[in-house]
C-alpha positions in Angstrom: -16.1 -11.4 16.2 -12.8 -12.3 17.8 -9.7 -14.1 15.9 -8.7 -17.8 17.2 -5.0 -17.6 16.8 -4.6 -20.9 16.9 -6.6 -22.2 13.7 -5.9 -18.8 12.1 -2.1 -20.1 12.1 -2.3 -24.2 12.9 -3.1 -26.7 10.0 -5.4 -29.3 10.5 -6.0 -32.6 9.0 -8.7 -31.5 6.6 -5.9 -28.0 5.6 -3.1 -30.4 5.1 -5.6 -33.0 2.9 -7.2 -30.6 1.1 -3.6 -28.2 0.3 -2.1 -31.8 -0.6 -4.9 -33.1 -2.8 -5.3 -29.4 -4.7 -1.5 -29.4 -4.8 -1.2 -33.0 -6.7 -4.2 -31.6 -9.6 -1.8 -28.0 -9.5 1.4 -29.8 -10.4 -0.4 -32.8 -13.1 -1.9 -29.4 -14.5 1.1 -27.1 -14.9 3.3 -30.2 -16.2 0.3 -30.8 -19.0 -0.2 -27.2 -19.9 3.6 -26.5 -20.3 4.0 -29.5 -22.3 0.9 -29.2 -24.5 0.1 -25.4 -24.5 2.0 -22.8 -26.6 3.1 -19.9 -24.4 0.6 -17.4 -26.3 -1.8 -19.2 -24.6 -1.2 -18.8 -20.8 -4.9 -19.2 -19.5 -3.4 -17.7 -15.9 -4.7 -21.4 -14.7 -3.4 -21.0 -11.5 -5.7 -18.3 -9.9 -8.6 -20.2 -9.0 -6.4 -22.1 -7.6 -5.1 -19.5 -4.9 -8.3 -17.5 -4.9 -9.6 -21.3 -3.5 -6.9 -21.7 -1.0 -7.9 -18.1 0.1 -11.3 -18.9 1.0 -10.9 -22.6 2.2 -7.7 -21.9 4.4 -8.0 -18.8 5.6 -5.9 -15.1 5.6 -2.6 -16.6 6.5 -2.3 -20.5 5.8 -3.5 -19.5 1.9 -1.4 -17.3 1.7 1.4 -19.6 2.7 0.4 -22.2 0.2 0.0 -20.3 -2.3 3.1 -19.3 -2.2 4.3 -23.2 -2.1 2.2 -23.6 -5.1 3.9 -20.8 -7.0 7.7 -22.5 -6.6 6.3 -25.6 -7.4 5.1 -24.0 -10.7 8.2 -22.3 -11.1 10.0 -25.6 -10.3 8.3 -28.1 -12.5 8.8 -25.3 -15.6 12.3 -25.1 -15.4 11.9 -21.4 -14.1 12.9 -21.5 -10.9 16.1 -19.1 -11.3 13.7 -16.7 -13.6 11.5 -16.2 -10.6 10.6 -12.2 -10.0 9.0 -11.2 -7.1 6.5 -9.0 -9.5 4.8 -12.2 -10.2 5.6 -13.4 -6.2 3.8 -11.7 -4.8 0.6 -12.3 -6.5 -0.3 -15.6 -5.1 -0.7 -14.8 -1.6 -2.4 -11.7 -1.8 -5.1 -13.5 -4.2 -5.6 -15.9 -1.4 -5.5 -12.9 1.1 -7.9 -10.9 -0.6 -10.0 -13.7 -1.4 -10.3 -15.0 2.1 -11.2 -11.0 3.3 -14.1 -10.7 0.9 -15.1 -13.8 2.0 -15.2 -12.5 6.1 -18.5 -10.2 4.0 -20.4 -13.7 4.1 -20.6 -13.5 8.0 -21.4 -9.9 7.9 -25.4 -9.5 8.8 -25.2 -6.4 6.5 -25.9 -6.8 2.8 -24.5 -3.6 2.1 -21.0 -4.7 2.2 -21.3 -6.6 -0.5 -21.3 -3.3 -2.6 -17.8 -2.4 -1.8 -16.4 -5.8 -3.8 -19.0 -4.8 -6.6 -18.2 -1.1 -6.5 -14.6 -1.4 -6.9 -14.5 -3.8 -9.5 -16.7 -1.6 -11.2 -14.6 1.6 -11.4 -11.5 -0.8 -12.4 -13.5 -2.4 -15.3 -15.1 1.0 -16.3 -11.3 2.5 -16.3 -9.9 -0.3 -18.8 -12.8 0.1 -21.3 -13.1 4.2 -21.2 -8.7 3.4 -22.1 -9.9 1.8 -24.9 -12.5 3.8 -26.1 -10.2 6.8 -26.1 -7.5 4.7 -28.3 -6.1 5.0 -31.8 -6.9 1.6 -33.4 -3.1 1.9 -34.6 -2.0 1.5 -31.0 -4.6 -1.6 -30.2 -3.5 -3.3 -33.7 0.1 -3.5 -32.4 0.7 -6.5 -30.2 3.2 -9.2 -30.4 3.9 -10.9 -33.5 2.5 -14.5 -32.5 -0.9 -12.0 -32.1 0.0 -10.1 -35.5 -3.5 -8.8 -37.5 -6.0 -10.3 -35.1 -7.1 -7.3 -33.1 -8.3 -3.7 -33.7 -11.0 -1.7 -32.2 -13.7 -3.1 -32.8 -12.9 -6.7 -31.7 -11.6 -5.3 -28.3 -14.8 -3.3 -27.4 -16.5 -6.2 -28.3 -14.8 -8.5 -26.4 -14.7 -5.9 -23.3 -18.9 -6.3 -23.9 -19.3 -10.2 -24.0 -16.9 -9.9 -20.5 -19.0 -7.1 -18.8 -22.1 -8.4 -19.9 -21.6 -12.4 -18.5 -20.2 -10.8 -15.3 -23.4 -8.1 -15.4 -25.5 -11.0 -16.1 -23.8 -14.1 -13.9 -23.6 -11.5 -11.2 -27.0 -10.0 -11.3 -28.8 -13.3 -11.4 -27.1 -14.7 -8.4 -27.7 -11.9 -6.2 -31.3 -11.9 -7.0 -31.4 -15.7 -6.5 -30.1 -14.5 -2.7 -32.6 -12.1 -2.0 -35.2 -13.7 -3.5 -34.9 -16.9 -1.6 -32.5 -15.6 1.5 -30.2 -19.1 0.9 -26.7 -18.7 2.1 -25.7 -20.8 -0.7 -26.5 -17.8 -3.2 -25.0 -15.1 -0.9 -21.5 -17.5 -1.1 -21.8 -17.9 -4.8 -22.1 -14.3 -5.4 -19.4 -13.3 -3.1 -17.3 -16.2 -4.7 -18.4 -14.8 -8.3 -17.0 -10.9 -7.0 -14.2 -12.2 -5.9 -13.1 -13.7 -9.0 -13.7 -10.8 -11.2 -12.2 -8.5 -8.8 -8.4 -10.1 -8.8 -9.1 -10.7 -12.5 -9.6 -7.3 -13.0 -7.1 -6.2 -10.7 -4.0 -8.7 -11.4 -4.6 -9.7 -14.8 -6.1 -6.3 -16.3 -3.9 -4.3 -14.6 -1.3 -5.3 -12.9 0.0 -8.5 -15.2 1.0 -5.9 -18.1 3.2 -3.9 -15.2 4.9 -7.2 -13.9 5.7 -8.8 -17.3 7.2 -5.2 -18.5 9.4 -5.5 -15.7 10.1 -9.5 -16.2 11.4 -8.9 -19.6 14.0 -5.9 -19.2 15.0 -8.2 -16.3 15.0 -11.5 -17.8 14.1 -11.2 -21.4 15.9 -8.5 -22.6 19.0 -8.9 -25.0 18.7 -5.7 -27.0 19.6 -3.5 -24.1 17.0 -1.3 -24.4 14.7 -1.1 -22.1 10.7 -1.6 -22.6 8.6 1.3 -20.7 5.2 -0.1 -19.0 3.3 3.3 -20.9 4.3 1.7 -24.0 3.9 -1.8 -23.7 0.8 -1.8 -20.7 -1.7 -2.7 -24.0 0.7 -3.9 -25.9 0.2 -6.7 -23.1 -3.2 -6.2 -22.0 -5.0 -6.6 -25.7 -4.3 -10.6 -25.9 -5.5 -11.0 -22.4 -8.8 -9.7 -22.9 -9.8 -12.1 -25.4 -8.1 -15.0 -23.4 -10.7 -14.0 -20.8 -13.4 -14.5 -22.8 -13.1 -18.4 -22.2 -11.2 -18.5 -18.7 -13.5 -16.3 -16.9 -16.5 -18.6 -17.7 -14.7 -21.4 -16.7 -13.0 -20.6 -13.7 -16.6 -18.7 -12.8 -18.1 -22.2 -13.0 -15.5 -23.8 -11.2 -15.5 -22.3 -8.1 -19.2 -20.9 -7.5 -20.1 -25.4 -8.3 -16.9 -26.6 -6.0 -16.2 -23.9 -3.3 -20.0 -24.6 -1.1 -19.3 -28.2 -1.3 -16.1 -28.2 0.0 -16.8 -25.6 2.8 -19.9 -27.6 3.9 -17.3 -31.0 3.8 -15.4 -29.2 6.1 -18.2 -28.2 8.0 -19.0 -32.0 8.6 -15.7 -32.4 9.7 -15.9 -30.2 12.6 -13.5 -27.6 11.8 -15.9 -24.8 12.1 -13.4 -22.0 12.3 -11.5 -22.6 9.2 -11.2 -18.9 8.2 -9.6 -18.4 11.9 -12.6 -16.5 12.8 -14.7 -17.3 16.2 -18.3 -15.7 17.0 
């Protein structure tokens, strides 16, 4: 396969449409939610969001707009002059990563899509073995908007409904694929990896890090400084149960939405969306 520079870079009418009409639901959403939704209860709505763009624009013009879709959040909060580039830079690389795992749909070998699965995995496997090794002291203290919800036992649970819907979601689509060899499967189960993978990856791991950093930057008025090997659960804990509703959701989202919008841009003729040419 050889890259066509020119849609890999170029917008066409269907990029523009469909950036614009995702854009307009983006901006009604982050006005409602910022109005209506308490702060403890950031849902991270934004990532299907880029993880879409990623695989409906391609490497480079996803990565664009979601970066465009990131100041318009920062924008329509108020937030602009708080924003870090800890937080920056997580847009385009979800649309970046999202539209590279989704170059494995073209690849004739099923094997490839272990290395998605594998690595998010290993990740997942890391954040539970953290917890199973920790003092249910250091899980019961969280923020005080969180104070007395969790300890141990609600966290390994929660760690087990996640694991087993993605174990289960997961396993079913890829047996729907090889059972019945339809694309439509093979998409839905790339789409599904995808979206635990950045979960995993930027809200398991590397939110904690960035927020750590946010507040001694922005947040901070005592002067002393928060370390991320202190706070990194501290942060993590209230996430983990938020994902216990998101992940579902957004799961659903995208595997219903993401085939019907790449087959309406196949009717539209723009056959090499991703910027890729056989």
């Amino acid at each position: 396969m050889k890259i066509n520079w020119k849609t890999f870079f170029l917008f066409s009418t269907f990029d523009i449409v469909i950036s614009g009409f995702l854009l307009a639901i983006f901006s009604a959403l982050t006005f409602i939610l910022k109005v209506h939704l308490p702060s403890r209860f950031n849902v991270a709505f934004e990532i299907p969001f880029y993880l879409f763009l990623g695989i409906i624009l391609g490497t480079f013009k996803g990565a664009v707009v979601a970066f465009i879709f990131d100041i318009m959040n920062a924008l329509i909060k108020g937030q602009i002059h708080l924003w870090a580039y800890e937080y920056g830079i997580i847009p385009p690389l979800i649309a970046i990563i999202a539209s590279g795992f989704l170059f494995l749909l073209n690849s004739k070998r099923d094997i490839w899509l272990l290395l998605p699965t594998v690595l998010t995995f290993i990740v997942a496997s890391v954040v539970l073995i953290y917890y199973l090794k920790m003092p249910d002291s250091e899980i019961q203290r969280t923020s005080k908007s969180w104070k007395g919800i969790f300890n141990k036992q609600l966290i390994i649970g929660l760690l087990a409904v996640i694991y087993s819907f993605a174990f289960f979601v997961g396993g079913t689509l890829l047996f729907l694929y090889h059972k019945t060899h339809n694309r439509k499967w093979r998409l839905a189960f790339v789409v599904f990896v995808i979206l635990v993978f950045i979960f995993v990856v930027f809200r398991y791991f590397w939110h904690p890090i960035a927020f750590v950093r946010y507040y001694n930057r922005f947040l901070n008025r005592t002067g002393k400084d928060r370390y991320i090997s202190q706070y990194f659960f501290f942060y993590l804990t209230p996430i983990i149960l938020k994902s216990t509703i998101t992940l579902p959701v957004y799961t659903f989202c995208l595997v219903t939405l993401t085939p019907l919008v790449l087959d309406l841009n196949k009717k539209h003729n723009f056959k090499s969306r991703l910027g890729w040419m056989k």
